[in-house]
N, C-alpha and C positions, 0 to 999 in steps of 0.2 A: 352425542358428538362433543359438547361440553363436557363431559364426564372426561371423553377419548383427551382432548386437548391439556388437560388440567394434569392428566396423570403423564403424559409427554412433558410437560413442562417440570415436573421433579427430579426428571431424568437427566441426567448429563449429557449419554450419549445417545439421545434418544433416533428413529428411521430420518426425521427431518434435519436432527441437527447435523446427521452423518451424512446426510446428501448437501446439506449446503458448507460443507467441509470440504467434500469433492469438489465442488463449484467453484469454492472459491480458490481450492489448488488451481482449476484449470484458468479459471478468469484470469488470474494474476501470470501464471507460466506462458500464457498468449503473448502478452505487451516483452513480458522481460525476456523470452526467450528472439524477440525482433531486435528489443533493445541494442545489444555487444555486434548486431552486422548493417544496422540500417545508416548508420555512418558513412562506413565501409561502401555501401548499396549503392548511395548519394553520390558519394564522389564516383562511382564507377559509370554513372549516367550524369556526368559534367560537373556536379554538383561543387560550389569553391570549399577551403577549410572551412572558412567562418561560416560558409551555407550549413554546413557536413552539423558543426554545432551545436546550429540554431534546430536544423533536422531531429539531432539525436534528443533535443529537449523539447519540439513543440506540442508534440502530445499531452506533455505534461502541465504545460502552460493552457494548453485548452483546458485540460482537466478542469486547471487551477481556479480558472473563471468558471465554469461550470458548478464548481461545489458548494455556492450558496444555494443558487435554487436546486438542487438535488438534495443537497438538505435537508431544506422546508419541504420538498416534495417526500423524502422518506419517513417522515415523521404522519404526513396527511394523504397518502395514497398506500396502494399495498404494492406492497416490497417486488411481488412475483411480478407483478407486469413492468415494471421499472427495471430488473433484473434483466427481465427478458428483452425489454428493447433494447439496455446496455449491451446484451450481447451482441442481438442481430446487429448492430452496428459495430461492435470488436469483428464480428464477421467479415462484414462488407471489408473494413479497413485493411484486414489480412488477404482476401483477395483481391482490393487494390493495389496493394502491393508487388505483388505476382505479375499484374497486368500493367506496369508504370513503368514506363522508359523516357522517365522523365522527369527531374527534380520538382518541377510545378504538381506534376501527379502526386509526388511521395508526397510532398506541402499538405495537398488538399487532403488523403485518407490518415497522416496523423492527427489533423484535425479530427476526423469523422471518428480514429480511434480516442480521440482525448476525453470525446460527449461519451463514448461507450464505457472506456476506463473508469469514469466519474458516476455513472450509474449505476455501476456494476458493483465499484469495492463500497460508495456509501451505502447502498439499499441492504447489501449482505452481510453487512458487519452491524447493521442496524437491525437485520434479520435476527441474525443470530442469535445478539443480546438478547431478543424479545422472547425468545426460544429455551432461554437458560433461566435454569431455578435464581428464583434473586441472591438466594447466597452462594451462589457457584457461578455468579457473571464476572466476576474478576479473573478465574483460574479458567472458565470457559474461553473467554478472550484474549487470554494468555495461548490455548492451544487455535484458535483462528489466526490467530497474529504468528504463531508459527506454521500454517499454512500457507501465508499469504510470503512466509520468509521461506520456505522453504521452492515456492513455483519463484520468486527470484536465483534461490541460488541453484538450482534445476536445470529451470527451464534455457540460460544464458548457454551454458553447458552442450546443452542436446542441440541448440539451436547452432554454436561453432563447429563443435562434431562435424553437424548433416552440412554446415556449408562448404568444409574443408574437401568435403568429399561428394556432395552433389551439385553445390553451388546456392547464390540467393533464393531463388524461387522455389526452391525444394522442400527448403527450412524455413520460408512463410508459410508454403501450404501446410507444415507441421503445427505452426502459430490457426493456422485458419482451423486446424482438427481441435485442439485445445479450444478455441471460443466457439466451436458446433454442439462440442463435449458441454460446457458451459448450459447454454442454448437447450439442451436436452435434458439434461438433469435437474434443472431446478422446475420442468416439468413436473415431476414425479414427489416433488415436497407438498405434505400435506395441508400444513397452515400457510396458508398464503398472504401472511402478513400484514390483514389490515390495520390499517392503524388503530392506535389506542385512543382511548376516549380522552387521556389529557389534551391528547394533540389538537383531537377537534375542537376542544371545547377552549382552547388558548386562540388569542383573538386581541384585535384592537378593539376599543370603546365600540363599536358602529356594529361588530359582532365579526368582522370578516378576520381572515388570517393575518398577520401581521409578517410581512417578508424579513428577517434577520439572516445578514451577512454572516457571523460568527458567533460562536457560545465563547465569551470573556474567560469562564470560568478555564475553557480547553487551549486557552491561546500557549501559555507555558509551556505545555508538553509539546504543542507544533513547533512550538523553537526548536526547541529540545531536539525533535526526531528529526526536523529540518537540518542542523548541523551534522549529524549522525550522518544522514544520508547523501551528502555530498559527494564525500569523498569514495562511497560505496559505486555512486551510480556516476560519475570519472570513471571509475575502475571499471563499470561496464561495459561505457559506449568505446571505451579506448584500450583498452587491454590487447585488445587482437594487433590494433594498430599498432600501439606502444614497443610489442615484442618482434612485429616483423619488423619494425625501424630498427631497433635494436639488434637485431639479427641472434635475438636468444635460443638457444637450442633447448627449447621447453615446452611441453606441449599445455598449452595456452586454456584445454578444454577441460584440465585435471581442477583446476581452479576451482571451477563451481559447484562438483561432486564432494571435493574436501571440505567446503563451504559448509555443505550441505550437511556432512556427517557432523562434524564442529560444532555446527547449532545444533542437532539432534543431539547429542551426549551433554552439551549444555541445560539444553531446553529441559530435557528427560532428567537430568542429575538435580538441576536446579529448582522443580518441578515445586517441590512442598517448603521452599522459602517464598515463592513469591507473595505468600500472604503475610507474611513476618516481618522479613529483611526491609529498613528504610530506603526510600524511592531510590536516592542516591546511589549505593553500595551497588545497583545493576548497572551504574554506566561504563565498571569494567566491565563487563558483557561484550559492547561495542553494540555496533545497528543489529544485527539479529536477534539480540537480548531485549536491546531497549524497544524495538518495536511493537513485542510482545506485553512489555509493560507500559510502555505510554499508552496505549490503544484500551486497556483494561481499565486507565486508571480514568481514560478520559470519558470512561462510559461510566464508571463509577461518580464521576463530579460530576456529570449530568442530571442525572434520574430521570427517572420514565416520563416519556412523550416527549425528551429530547435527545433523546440518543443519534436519532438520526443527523439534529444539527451537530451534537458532540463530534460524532465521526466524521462530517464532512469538514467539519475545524480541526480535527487530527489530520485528515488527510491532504489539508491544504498546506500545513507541514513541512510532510511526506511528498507533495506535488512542486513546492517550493527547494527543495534539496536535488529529485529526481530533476525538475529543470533547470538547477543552476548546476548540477556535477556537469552534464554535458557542457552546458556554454561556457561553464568556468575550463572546464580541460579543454574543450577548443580552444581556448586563449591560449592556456600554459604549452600543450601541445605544438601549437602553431610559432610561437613566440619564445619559450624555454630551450637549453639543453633540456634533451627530452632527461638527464641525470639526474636533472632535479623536478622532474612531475609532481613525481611522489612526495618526497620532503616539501614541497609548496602546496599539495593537497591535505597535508597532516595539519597546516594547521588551523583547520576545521575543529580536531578532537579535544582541543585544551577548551575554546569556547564553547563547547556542548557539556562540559564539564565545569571548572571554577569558574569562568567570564560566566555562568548563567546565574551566581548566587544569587541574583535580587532575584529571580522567575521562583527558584527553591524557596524564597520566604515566601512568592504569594501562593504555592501550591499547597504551602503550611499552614497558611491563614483558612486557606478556601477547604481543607481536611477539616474546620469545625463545620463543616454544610452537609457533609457527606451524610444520608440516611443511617440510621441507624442499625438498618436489618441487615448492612454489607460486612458488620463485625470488622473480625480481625483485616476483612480485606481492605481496609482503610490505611491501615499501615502502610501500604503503597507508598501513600505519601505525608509520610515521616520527615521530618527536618533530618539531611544527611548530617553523620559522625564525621 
């Protein structure tokens, strides 16, 4: 069995790594494909703008709080059973949904989806890493993180489509098939992710686990992707809204397939720089680029038996962005000519960019820590040109 394990883990694209690739498509294409109508959903059962919001971000805001002890929990338990309850609760949340004619209802299952969200993207991105040869976890996470970008700019898509044309409750149960999908498949992974012996053996003086908030080391890059994602996840929860106001003659649901291909000819062309090229030179990319490499880089400035605090301080981030776009464009939304959304959500891009040079010097400093066996993939993070 040992033998079996060892020779999977030299593998890139080994039966488990491909089944928690599926997983994590469908995990992720659940929440984002709710994401661009639950707004919409809210105000349709009385819900105020500012409610509509607060709505479109509190998932994320649960998450947000959720990801230190999920965290510590993915580093000291096995990943499979933490997976699995993440979902069965993305589950519940999606058929709450379905069943709620009532803004206090939607309230209570984005809650119940924030703990499932939070379980589901730490434990399997913590999975993964542990799954990949040590010198293929930067380009491994490279291709997870364009999974998890790809069920965003997917799943928004299928999810407008089926409402335009069957209505809300049609396009949740599509969300509820994605987190069963989820649910089922990560059944069928072999290694079931116990933790590592670092993790257990890391402790206060007395011998017990010590609870940590964040890894210092990952805080940089959560700016980072945090800015990034602002202005991405505005564009989700309000896009729909945005063009019926405007009475655009455009269909609204092309958006996310062009998305989609975009970052695939990115992703695929760009594919044998990312262990070369300095951290910087990707943040023309924009969020689909950068997602891919903060997430690699920030498992890279961990090392093993903290990957799982690493990811859950990446994706507090990532939970921090995804909850201020909604609340932020409820503001502008509410309160702007809708002319200027856009040009007041742009400028997010200049701070994710030059306003972050002091985070660039310490991501330069903290590159002298990086293990040695990551080689060239250290170059990540490079002082930008």
């Amino acid at each position: 069995m040992k033998k079996e394990v060892l020779l999977m883990k030299t593998k890139l694209y080994s039966r488990d790594i491909l089944l928690i690739l599926a997983a994590s498509f469908c995990y992720f294409s659940s929440p984002m494909l709710v994401t661009p109508l639950i707004t919409g959903f809210a105000g349709s059962v009385g819900a105020s703008a500012a409610l509509m919001g607060v709505i479109g971000g509190l998932m994320n805001l649960c998450s947000l709080f959720c990801r230190p002890l999920v965290g510590n929990l993915a580093d000291r338990l096995s990943k499979y059973k933490v997976s699995t309850a993440g979902a069965a609760l993305m589950s519940l949340a999606c058929l709450g949904y379905i069943l709620s004619f009532h803004p206090a209802g939607i309230v209570f299952f984005r809650v119940v989806n924030g703990v499932g969200f939070a379980c589901c993207s730490v434990c399997m991105s913590t999975w993964m890493s542990n799954l990949l040869p040590k010198e293929k976890v930067g380009s491994g996470m490279g291709v997870y993180g364009m999974m998890n970008a790809l069920g965003m700019a997917v799943a928004p898509g299928i999810g407008v489509t089926v409402y335009q044309a069957f209505g809300y409750h049609t396009a949740f149960a599509i969300a509820l098939v994605f987190s069963l999908a989820t649910l089922l498949i990560v059944q069928f992974v072999g290694d079931k992710g116990e933790p590592e012996p670092e993790a257990l053996s890391a402790g206060s003086k007395d011998g017990r686990p010590a609870l940590q908030i964040t890894d210092p080391k990952v805080l940089p890059i959560a700016a980072i992707i945090m800015l990034f994602a602002i202005p991405y996840c505005a564009t989700q929860s309000f896009l729909v809204s945005y063009a019926e106001a405007r009475h655009l003659a455009v269909s609204v649901s092309l958006f996310f397939p062009l998305y989609a291909v975009v970052l695939l000819v990115l992703r695929l062309s760009l594919k044998g720089l990312f262990d070369r090229l300095p951290f910087g030179i990707f943040l023309a990319g924009g969020y689909g680029i950068m997602g891919s490499v903060c997430q690699s880089t920030a498992i890279l400035l961990a090392g093993k038996g903290k990957r799982g605090l690493a990811n859950s301080t990446y994706y507090i981030g990532l939970d921090l962005g995804m909850t201020l776009g909604p609340v932020i464009g409820g503001f502008l939304y509410g309160r702007l000519d809708l002319a200027w959304f856009y040009p007041a959500l742009v400028l997010t891009v200049p701070l994710g960019g030059s306003g972050l040079s002091p985070l660039y010097e310490e991501i330069l400093n903290l590159k002298q820590r990086l293990p040695r066996v990551f080689g060239t993939a250290a170059l990540l993070v490079e002082k930008p040109v």
